[in-house]
N, C-alpha and C positions, 0 to 999 in steps of 0.2 A: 279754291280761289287763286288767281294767279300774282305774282307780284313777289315781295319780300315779307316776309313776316319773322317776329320772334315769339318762342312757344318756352311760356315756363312749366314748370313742375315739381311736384312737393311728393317726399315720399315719406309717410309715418308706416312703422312696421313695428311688430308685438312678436318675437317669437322664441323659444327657448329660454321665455322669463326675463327676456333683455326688448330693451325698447331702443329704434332704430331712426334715426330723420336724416334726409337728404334731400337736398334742391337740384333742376337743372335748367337748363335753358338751350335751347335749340336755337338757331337761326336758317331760317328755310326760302328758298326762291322757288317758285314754281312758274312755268308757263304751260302751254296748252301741248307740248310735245315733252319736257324735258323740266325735271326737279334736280335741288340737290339739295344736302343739308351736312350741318355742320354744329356739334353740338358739344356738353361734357356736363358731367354732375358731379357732388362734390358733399360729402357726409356719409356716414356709415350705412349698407343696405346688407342685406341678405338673400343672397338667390334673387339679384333683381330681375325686372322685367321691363323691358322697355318696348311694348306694343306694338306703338308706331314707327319701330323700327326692326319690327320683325324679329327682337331678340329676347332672349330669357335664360339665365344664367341657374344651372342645378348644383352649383360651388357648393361644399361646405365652408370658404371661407369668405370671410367680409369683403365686400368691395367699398374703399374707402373714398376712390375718386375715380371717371371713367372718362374717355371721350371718346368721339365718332365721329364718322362721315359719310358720305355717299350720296348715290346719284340716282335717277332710275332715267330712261329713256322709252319714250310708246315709240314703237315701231309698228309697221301699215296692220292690218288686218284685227286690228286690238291687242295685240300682244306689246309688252316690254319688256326690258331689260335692266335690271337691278346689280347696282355693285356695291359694297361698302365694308368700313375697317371700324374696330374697335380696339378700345386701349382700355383695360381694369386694372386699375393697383388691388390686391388680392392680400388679405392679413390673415395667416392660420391663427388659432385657437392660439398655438406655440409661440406668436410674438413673430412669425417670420413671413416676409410677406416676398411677392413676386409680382410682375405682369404678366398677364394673360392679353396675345393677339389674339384677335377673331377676324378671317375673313371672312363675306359671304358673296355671293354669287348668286343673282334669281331670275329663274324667266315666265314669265305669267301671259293668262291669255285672258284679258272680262270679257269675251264670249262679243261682245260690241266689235264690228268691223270700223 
C-alpha cells in the first residue's frame, strides 16, 4: 500500500533458560516506485531477526537496542535497488558491550516487467 504507515512489533524470546522481550516500531513511506524506512527497537533480544528488513543477527551477544534505515528503488524492467544501515548496542556475556554497523546493499529482479 502506498502512503506513510507506522509498523510495531513485539519480540518474546526463551533461549538458554533466559526469557528475552523487546518492542520496535518502524515508520515506513512507500509509493509505486520508491520506499524508505526508518525504524529502532529497544529491549533485550538474542540472535534477532528482523525479516522485513532482510536482516538476522547469528551474535552471541545481546542486542540491547538497535536502529535502521533504508530505502529500496524499482527501476524499469522489474528490478530494484535496495540500500540500508543498522546500528546494534551488543552486551557480551562479560558485561562488555559494543556496536555493531551493518551495511547492506541489494539488487532484486520479481521477474514482472
Amino acid at each position: 500500500s502506498e502512503g506513510l504507515r507506522f509498523v510495531p512489533g513485539i519480540s518474546l524470546q526463551r533461549a538458554n533458560g533466559a526469557s528475552y522481550a523487546a518492542g520496535s516500531l518502524t515508520l515506513a513511506y512507500e509509493t509505486g516506485a520508491f520506499a524508505a524506512w526508518l525504524g529502532g527497537s529497544y529491549g533485550d533480544q538474542l540472535r534477532p531477526a528482523f525479516l522485513v528488513l532482510e536482516s538476522a543477527s547469528n551474535l552471541a551477544e545481546k542486542s540491547a537496542y538497535s536502529a535502521w534505515l533504508g530505502a529500496r528503488f524499482s527501476l524499469p524492467r522489474g528490478f530494484a535497488l535496495q540500500a540500508g544501515y543498522e546500528l546494534q548496542q551488543l552486551t557480551a556475556t562479560t558485561g562488555a558491550s559494543s556496536l555493531a554497523h551493518t551495511f547492506s546493499l541489494g539488487f532484486s529482479w520479481s521477474g514482472k516487467p
